[in-house]
C-alpha positions in Angstrom: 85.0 129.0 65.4 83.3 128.3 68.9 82.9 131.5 70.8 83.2 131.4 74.5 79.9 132.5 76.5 80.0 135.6 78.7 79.0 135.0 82.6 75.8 136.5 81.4 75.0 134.2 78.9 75.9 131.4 81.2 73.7 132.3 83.8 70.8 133.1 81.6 71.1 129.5 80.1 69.3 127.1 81.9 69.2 124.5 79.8 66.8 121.5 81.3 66.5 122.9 85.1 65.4 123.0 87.4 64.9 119.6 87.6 63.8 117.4 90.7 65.5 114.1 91.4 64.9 111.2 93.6 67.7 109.7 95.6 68.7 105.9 95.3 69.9 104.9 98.8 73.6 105.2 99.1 72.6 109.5 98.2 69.8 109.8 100.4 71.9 107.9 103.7 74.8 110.5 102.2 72.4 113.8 102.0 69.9 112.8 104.4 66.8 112.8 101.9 65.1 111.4 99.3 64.7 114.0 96.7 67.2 117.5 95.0 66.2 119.9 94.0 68.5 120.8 90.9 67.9 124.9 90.3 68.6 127.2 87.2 71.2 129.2 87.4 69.0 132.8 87.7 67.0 130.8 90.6 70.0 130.9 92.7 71.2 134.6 91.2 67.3 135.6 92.1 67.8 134.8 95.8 71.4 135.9 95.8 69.8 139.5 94.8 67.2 139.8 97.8 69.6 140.2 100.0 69.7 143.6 101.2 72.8 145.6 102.8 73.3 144.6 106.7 72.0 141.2 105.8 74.1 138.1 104.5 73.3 134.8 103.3 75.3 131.4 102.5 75.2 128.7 100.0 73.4 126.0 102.5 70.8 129.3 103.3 70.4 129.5 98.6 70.3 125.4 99.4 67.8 125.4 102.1 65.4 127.5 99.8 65.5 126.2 96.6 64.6 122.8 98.5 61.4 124.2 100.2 60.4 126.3 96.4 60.5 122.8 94.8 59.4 120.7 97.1 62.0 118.6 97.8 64.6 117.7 100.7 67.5 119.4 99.6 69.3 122.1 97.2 71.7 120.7 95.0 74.8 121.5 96.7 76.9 121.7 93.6 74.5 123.1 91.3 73.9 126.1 93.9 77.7 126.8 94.4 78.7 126.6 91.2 75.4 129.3 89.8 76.2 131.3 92.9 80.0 131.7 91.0 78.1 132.3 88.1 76.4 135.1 89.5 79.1 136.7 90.4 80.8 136.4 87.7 77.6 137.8 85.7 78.0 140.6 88.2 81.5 141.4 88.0 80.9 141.8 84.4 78.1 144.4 84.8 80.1 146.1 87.3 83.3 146.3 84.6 81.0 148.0 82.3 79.9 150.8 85.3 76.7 149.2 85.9 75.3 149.8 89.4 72.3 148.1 89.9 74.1 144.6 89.9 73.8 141.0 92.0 75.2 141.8 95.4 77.7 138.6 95.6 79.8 139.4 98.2 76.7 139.2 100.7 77.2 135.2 99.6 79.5 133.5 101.7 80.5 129.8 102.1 78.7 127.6 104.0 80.8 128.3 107.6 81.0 132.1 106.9 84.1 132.0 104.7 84.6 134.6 102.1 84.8 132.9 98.0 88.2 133.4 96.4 86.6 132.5 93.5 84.3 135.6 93.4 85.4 138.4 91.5 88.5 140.8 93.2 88.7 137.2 95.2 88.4 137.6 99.1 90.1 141.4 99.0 87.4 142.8 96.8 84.5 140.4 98.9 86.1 141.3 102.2 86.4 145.4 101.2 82.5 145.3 100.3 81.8 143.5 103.3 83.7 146.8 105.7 81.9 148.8 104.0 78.9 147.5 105.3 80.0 147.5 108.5 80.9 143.8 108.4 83.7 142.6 110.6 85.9 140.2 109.0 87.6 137.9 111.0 91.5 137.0 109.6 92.7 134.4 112.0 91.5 131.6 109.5 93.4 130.6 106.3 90.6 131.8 104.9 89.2 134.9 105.9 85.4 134.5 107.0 82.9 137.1 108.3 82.3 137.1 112.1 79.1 136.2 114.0 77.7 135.9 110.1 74.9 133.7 111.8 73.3 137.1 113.2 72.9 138.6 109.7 71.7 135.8 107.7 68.6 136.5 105.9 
């Protein structure tokens, strides 16, 4: 019987990446490049963990450098989401098990500052961590989002 990986497992298995690509033309006229950067998942879990408290980061910010570590014009935009949901994930699991030293997820918002649903405890548990750090969360949106984030990005 097949036994389903942890969020651990997952995020230590990087199977062939990273990996750099060239474009053909209709992707680089779409992405605005000519070559992706295709990271491991505990690439984007390392940079997800240098964030310190105060300080935020987004997925194009985890984009932007794995693109300048490899070379290349861009992060992998779906790669980098979906390993920044495994990250979390891998963290939420070290936090069930009262593990403190962990991958600091909520500090890794969406692309225009919203928070992920898809993180652990969703955007309640995201947006509680946030307060705590003296984060002001703006709720106006459908989705809630973190305001000014642009001033704490690392």
């Amino acid at each position: 019987m097949f036994k389903k990986k942890s969020w651990r497992e997952k995020l230590n298995d990087s199977k062939d990446l990273p990996k750099v690509v060239k474009l053909n033309d209709t992707a680089s006229q779409h992405w605005h490049g000519h070559s992706m950067a295709i990271p491991a998942p505990i690439e984007v879990d390392a940079l997800m963990k240098k964030v310190p408290k105060g300080k935020l980061t987004t997925i194009d910010e985890i984009r932007k450098k794995v693109a300048k570590k490899h070379g290349t014009d861009i992060g992998c935009p779906l790669t980098c989401g979906i390993f920044s949901w495994i990250a979390a994930n891998a963290a939420g699991e070290e936090m069930a098990e009262g593990k403190k030293d962990i991958t600091p997820f909520w500090r890794t918002l969406k692309s225009n500052g919203e928070l992920n649903p898809k993180y652990p405890g969703g955007v309640e548990f995201q947006s509680d961590q946030l307060k705590s750090e003296s984060f002001e969360i703006d709720t106006s949106h459908k989705i809630p989002r973190v305001k000014d984030f642009e001033k704490y990005l690392v």
